[in-house]
C-alpha positions in Angstrom: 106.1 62.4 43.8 102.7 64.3 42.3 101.4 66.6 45.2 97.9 64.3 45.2 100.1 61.6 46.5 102.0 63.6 48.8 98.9 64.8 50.4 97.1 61.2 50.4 100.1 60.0 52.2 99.8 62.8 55.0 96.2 62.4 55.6 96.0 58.9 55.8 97.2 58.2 59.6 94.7 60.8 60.7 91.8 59.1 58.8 92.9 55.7 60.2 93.0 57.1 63.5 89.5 58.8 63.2 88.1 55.7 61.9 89.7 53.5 64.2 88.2 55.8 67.3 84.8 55.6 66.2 84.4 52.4 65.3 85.7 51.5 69.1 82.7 54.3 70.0 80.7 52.5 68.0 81.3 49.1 69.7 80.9 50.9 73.1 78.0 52.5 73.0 76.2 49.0 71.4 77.4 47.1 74.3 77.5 49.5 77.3 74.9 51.9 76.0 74.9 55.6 75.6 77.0 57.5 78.4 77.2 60.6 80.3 80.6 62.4 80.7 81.0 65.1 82.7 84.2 67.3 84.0 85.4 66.2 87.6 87.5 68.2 89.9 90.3 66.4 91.8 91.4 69.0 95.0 94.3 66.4 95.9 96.1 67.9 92.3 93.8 70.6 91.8 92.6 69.9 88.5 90.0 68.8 86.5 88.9 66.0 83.7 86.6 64.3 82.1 85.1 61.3 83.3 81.8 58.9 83.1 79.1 60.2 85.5 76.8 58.2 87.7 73.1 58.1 86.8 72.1 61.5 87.6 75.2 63.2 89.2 76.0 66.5 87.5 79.8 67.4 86.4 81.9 70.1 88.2 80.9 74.0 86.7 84.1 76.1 87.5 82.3 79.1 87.2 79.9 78.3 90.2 82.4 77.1 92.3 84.3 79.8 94.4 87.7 79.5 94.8 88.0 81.0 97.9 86.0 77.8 99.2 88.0 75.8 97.8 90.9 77.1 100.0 92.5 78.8 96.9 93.6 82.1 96.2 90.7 84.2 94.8 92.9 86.5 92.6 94.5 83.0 91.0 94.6 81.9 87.6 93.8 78.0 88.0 93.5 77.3 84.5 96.7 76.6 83.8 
């Protein structure tokens, strides 16, 4: 098999995929409109992701929160 083959045949799930994603962006954003994700903290598991944001509402900054507030362990690595 020539190696242009061999490296069309790798690449072309990843381009599907790709294309796939933004077209479904694409879709979105026509019918919902543009939106603002943010990064939301979740103390029940302690972690954090990304989610949609209300109209106004600002996402979670780690480095303004204090983790001694938060009832954690100031010395603590929490990103992992």
């Amino acid at each position: 098999m020539p190696t242009s083959a061999l490296a069309l045949l790798i690449l072309t799930p990843f381009v599907a995929i790709f294309a796939y994603a933004a077209w479904h962006e694409w879709h979105r954003v026509r019918e919902d409109g543009h939106s603002n994700y943010g990064l939301a903290y979740d103390p029940e598991t302690d972690s954090t992701h990304v989610t949609l944001l209300e109209e106004g509402e600002t996402g979670y900054d780690p480095e303004t929160e204090s983790t001694e507030a938060a009832g954690g362990d100031a010395e603590a690595d929490r990103t992992t």
